[in-house]
C-alpha positions in Angstrom: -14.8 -9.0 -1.7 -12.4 -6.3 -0.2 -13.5 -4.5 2.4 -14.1 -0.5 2.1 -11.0 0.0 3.8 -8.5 -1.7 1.7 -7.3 0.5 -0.4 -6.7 3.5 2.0 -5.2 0.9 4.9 -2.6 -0.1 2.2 -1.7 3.6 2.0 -0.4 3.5 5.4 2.8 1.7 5.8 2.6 1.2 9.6 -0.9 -0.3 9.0 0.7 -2.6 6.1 2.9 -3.9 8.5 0.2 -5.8 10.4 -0.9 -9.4 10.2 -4.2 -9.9 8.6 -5.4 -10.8 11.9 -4.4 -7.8 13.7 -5.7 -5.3 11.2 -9.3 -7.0 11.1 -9.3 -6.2 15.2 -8.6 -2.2 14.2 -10.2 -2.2 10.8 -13.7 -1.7 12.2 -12.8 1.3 14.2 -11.0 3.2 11.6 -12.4 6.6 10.2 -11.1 8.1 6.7 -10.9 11.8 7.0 -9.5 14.0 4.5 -7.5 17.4 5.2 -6.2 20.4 3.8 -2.6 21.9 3.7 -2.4 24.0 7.2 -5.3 21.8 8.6 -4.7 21.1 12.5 -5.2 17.2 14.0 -4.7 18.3 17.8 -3.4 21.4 19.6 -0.8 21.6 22.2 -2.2 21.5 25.9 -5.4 20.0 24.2 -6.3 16.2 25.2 -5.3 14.1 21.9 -8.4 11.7 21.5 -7.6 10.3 18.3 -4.1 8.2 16.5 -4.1 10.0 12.8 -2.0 7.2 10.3 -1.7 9.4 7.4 -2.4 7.4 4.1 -0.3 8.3 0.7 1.1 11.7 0.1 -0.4 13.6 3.6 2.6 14.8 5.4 1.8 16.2 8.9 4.3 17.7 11.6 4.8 18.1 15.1 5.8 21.9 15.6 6.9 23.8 18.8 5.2 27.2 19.2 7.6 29.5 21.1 6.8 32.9 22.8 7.8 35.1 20.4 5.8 33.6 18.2 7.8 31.6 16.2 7.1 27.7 15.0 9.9 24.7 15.1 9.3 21.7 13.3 10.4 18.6 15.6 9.1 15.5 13.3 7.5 14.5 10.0 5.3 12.1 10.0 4.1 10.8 6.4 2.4 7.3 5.5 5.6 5.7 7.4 3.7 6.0 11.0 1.2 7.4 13.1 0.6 10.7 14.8 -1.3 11.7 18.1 -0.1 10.1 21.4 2.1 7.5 20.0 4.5 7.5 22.4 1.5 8.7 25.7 -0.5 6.4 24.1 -3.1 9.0 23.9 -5.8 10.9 26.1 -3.2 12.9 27.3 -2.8 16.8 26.0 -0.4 17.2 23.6 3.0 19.2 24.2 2.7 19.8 20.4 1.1 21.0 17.5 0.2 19.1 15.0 -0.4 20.5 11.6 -0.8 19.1 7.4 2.1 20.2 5.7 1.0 18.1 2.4 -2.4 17.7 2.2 -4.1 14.6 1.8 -6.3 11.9 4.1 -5.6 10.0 7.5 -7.2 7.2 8.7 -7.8 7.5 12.5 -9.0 5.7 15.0 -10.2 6.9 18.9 -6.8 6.9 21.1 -9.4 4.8 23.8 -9.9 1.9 21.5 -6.8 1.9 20.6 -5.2 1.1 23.9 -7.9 -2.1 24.1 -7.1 -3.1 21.0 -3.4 -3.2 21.9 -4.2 -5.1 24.7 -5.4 -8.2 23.0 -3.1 -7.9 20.1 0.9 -8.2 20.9 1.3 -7.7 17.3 0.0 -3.9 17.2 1.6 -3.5 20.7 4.8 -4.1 19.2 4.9 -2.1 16.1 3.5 1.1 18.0 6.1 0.1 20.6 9.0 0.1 18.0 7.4 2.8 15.9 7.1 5.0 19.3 11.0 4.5 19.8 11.6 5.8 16.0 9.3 9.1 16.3 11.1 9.4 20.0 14.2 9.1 17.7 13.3 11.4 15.3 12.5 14.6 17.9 16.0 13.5 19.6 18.0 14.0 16.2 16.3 17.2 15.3 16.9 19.0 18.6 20.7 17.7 18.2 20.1 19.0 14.3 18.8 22.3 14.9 21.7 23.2 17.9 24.5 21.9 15.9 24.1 22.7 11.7 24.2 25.4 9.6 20.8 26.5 7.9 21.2 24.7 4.5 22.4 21.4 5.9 19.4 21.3 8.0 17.4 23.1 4.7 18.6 19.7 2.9 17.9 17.3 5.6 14.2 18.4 5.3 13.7 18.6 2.3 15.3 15.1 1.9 13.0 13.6 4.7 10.0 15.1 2.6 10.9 13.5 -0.8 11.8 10.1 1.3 7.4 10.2 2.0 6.2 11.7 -1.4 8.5 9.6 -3.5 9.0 12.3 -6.0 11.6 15.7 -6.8 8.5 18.0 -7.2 8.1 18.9 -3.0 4.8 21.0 -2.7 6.0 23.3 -0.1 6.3 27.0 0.3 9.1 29.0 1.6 6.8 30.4 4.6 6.0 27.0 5.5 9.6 25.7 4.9 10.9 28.8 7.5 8.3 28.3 9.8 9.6 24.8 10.2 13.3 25.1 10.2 12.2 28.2 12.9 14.1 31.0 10.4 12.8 34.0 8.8 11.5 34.0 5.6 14.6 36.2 3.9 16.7 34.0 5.6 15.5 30.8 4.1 15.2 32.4 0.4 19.0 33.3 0.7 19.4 30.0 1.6 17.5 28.5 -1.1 19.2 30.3 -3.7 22.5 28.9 -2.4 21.4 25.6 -2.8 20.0 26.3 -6.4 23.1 27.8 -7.3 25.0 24.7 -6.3 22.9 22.6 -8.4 20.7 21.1 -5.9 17.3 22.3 -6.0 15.2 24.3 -8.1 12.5 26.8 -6.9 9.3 27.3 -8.2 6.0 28.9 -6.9 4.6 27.0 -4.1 7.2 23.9 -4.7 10.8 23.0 -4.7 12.2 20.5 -7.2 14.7 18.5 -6.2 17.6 18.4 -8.9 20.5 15.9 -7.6 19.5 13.6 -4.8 23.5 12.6 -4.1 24.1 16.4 -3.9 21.5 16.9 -1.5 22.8 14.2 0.7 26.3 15.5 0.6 25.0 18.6 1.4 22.8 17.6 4.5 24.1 16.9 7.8 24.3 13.5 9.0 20.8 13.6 10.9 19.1 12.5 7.6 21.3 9.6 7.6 21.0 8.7 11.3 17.5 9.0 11.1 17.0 6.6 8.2 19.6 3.9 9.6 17.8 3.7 13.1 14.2 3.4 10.9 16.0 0.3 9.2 17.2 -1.2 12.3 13.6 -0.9 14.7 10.9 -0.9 11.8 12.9 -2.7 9.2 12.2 0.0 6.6 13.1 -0.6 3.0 13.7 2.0 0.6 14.1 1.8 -3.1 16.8 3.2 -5.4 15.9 6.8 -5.4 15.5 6.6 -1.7 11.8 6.1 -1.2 10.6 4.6 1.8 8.7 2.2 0.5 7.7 -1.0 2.7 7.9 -1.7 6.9 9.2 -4.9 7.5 9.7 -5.3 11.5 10.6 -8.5 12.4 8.7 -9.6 15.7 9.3 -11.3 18.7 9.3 -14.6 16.7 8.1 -15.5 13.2 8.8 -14.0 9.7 8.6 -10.0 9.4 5.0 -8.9 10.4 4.3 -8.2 6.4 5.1 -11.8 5.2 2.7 -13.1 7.7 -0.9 -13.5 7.8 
């Protein structure tokens, strides 16, 4: 009979990537929680005692408060990975904060029994290992995005990003919460918008965006969305279908098959 878990551990593409063996170590310890849009998992300068791996549609992101009050967005992370001390392997305060953009539920686990699970299990070790080096790859790209490109090039690599997790056009996102992450003000980003919708990319509706030509928003983003994607494929051996959803993890360990083929 399946176990409780199932279902939501399959919605979790990081946690699909494990051998059957490996997942029954960290099944046990696992916790479903659900959250709401503008929901907080840790806050900077606050110890992070739990790993969140969002499951489905829940997009969370790792956001820079600054003095004059402004946010930055420096990572997404959707059902691809894992979020909370990935890369301090926990139990250390976070420089971020981390906050549901899409709503939805995490599984999480404490960031203590994490490390002693990893410890007896070099398959886990090494798919937090490569998944830290993609999330490290990820806050590299945007700093290098957000010094270099004009606002709707970085507009479109977001919005991109976002539809590569939810797998659909319709993007539930609001323009304050869309400024707030690209670190602009709210006129600003409208102006913006309405480019984009007047080049044939995008529609915007009340509390959502609709993508409208996928090949136009990639010719109109910058080549972070690209970079990004192309380093995922390489480390985590991430597949994504036609319409560029990232669909399956397929890391291929020290020796063996892929960690998915294997059980």
């Amino acid at each position: 009979m399946p176990s409780a878990l199932e279902t939501p551990l399959s919605g979790n593409l990081l946690l699909r990537a494990l051998r059957v063996p490996d997942r029954a170590l960290l099944e046990p310890h696992l916790e479903l929680k659900p959250y709401r849009r503008g929901e907080v998992l840790f806050e900077a300068g606050v110890d992070v005692s739990h790993i969140s791996f969002p499951l489905g549609p829940c997009v969370a992101a790792l956001v820079i408060g600054l003095q004059d009050g402004r946010a930055v967005e420096t990572a997404t992370v959707g059902h691809e990975g894992a979020i909370g001390g990935v890369v301090s392997q926990g139990l250390l305060p976070a420089f971020s904060r981390a906050v549901v953009q899409v709503p939805g539920s995490v599984l999480r686990v404490e960031a203590a029994v994490l490390q002693q699970i990893k410890q007896t299990s070099p398959g886990l070790r090494n798919l937090m290992t490569r998944y830290s080096d993609c999330l490290l790859a990820q806050v590299l790209q945007s700093v290098a995005c957000n010094a270099s490109h004009t606002i709707e090039a970085r507009c479109s690599r977001w919005l991109l990003s976002l539809q590569d997790r939810l797998g659909s056009e319709v993007l539930p996102i609001t323009h304050e919460v869309l400024a707030e992450l690209l670190g602009v003000q709210r006129s600003y980003l409208t102006r913006t918008l309405r480019t984009l919708q007047e080049q044939g990319l995008i529609q915007v509706r009340r509390g959502r965006i609709i993508i409208e030509s996928r090949p136009l928003m990639e010719a109109a983003a910058c080549e972070c969305h690209g970079a990004v994607k192309r380093h995922f494929e390489t480390v985590l051996g991430a597949v994504y279908n036609a319409s560029g959803t990232l669909v399956s993890l397929r890391p291929v360990p020290a020796e063996g098959p892929p960690m998915s083929q294997a059980v």
